[in-house]
N, C-alpha and C positions, 0 to 999 in steps of 0.2 A: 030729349034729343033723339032724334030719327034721324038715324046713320049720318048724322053732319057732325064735322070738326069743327074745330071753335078755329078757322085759320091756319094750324097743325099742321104738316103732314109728315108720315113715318116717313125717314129715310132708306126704304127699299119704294115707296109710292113716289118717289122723285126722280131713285135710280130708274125707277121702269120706264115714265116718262119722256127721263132722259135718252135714254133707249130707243125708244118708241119715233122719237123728235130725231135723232140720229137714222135710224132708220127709212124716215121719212124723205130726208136729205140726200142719202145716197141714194135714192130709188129716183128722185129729180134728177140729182145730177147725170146719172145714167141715160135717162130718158132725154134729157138734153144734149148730151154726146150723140147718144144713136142721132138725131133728128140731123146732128150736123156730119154725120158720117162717120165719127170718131168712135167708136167702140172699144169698150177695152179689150185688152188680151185675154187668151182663155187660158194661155200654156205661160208659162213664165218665162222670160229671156234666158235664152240661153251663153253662156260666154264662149268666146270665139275658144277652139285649140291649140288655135298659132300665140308661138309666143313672141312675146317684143324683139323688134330690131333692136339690137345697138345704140342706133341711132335717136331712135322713138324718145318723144318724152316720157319722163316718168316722174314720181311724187320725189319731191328730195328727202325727205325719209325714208324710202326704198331705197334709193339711188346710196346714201351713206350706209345704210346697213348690210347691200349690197359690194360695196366698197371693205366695208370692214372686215365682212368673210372671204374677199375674196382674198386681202394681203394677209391677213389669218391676224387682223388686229384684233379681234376680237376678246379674247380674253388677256392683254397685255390692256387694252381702255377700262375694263372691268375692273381690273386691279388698281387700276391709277384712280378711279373715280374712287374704291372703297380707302384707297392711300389719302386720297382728298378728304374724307370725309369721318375720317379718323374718330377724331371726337365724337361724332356722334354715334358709330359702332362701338368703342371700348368704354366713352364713358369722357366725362370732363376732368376727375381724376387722375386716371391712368393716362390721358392723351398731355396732360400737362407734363408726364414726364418719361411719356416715350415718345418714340417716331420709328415707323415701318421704312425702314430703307430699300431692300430690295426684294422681289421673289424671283424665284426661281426651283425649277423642275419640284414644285407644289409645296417647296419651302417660303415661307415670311420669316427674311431676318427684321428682327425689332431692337433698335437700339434704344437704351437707358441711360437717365442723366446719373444714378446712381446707382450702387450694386445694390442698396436697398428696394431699389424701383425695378431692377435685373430678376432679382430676388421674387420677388411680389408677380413678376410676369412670369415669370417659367413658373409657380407655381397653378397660376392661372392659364397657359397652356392650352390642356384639351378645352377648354370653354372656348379659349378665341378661336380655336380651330371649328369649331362646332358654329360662332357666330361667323365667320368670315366663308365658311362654306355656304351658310343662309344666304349671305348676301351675294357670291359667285356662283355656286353650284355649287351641287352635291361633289366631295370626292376632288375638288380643284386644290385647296391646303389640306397638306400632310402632315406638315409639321410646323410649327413656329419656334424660331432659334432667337436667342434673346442675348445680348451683347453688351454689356454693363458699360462704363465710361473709359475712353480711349485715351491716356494721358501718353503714350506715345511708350518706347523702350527707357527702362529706369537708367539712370546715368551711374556710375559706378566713380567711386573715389573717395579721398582719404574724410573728404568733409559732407558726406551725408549722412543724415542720421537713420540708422536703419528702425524699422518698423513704419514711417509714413509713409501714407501712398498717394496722396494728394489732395486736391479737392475736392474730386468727386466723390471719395472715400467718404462711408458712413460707418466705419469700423469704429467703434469706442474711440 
């Protein structure tokens, strides 16, 4: 064999060709611009320094997220989207027996369907604070406050029996 392949060829001798064939291409295309007068640029467009009217159209993806900073919804949508999305920041678990009710000044109250599940969240705490900051920002929760089952004020009288506390109750 005298320097021939058998049909072969290394994949750097195809990239170069490739290359080569690319090359080629743009140096036509160019030369067919000029002929018709069209040349390209030498300097890269520059963008204007006027900003938009008002009125000007714009992308409606600007336009809402311009919207949302300006009424300062911004991080009240944030909150609601990770409140939507519950389960899949805590978990299939723990989302079956809590629910994020409100925040406020960089608290999450988290209510529980039982003091067991109350229990179990305030233990787990700094972590949700740690995930739910990932998914707002740094420094947005401070704190998460955790709220066991709300059976309302106990009723008082001659025929209750004391020690129950209800349904929600998971005390022995």
């Amino acid at each position: 064999m005298s320097g021939e392949t058998s049909g072969v060829q290394s994949p750097d001798g195809v990239a170069a060709r490739g290359a080569a064939l690319a090359r080629e291409k743009l140096a036509e295309a160019k030369a067919d611009a000029a002929k018709r007068g069209q040349l390209p640029r030498r300097e890269p467009r520059r963008r204007s320094a006027s900003r938009r009217d008002a009125g000007d159209p714009q992308l409606f993806g600007r336009a809402i997220r311009d919207l949302l900073a300006d009424r300062g919804w911004e991080q009240p949508l944030a909150v609601g989207g990770v409140f939507g999305r519950w389960s899949e920041i805590v978990g299939a678990d723990v989302a079956a027996h809590t629910k994020p009710e409100t925040f406020s000044d960089g608290e999450v109250l988290v209510v529980a369907d039982s003091t067991a599940w109350a229990t179990q969240v305030r233990l787990l705490a700094s972590s949700l604070v740690r995930r739910l900051n990932e998914e707002l920002g740094d420094g947005t929760v401070v704190r998460v406050k955790v709220r066991g089952p709300q059976n309302g004020p106990r009723p008082t009288g001659g025929l209750r029996v004391t020690g129950s506390r209800g349904p929600g109750d998971t005390y022995g």
